[in-house]
N, C-alpha and C positions, 0 to 999 in steps of 0.2 A: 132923393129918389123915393116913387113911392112901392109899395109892394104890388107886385103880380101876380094876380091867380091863374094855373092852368086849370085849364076845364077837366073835367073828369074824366071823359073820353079821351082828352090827352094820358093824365095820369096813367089810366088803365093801358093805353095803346105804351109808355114808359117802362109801366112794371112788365107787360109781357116779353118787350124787346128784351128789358133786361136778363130777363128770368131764361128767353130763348134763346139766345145770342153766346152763351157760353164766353161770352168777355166780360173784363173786367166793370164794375159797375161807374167805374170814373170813369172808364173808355167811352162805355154808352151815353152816361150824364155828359162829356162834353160835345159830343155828337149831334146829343138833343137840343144842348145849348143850357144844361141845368144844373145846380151845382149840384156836386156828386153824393153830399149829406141829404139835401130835398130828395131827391129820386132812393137814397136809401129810406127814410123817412117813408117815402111810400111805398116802397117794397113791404118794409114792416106791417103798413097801416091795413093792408091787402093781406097779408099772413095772418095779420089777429083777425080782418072780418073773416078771411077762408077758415078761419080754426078757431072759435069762439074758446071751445073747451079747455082749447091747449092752455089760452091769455087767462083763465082763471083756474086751471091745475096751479100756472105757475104762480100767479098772485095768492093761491093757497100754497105753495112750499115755501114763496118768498115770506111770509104770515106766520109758517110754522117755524122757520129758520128763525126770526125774531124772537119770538116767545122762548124758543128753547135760549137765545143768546140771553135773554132777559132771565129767565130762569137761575142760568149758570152764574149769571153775575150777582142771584138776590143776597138778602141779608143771611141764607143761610147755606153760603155756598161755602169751600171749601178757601179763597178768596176774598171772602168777608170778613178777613181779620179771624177766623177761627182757629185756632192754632193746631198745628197736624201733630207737633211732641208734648208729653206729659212732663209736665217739670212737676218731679216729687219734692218735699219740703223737706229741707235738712233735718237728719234725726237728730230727738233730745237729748243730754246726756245718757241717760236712766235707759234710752235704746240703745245707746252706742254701748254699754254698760252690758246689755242684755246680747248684745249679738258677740262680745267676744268669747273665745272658748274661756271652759272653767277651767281654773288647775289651783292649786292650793296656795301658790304664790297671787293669782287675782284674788282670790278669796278676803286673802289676808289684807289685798291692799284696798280692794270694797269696804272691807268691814272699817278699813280707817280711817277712808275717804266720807266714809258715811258716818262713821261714829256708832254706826250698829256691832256691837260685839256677842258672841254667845253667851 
């Protein structure tokens, strides 16, 4: 089978039916005798030439919508293997030493752990 082009006058006389008609766009496509994707296809094609602005507003959100996803994904996102917790490094002795309270019994037993006497 080989492929068929309507003429453009048809097309045009297609999208208006569809567009006036207030039925469904498969109703009108099999009426006309066309598949129901082609006649959407040129509803579309008629929508971006009646609205140039609208096809490259959205080709710039579709544009910015990327860059931000590319952004969020880069090497220094949150995502990037960065780690969100701080793992602190277990204390020395000599800290663990220092943080607990003084009383005269720890004293004693520092000074003999260490071999530091007065």
């Amino acid at each position: 089978m080989g492929t068929y082009k309507y003429s453009a006058e048809f097309r045009a006389d297609a999208v208006a039916l569809a567009r006036s008609s207030g039925r469904p766009i498969s109703r009108v496509a099999a009426e006309l005798g066309v598949n129901h994707e082609t006649l959407r296809q040129w509803i579309k094609v008629a929508d971006e030439a009646a609205w140039p602005e609208a096809v490259a507003e959205s080709a710039k959100d579709a544009e910015i919508a990327a860059l931000r996803k590319q952004v969020s994904n880069g090497p220094h996102s949150p995502r990037a293997g960065v780690h969100r917790y701080c793992v602190t490094p277990k204390p020395s002795t000599t800290d663990r030493l220092r943080l607990l309270p003084v009383t005269s019994d720890s004293q004693a037993l520092v000074a003999t752990a260490t071999g530091i006497t007065r």
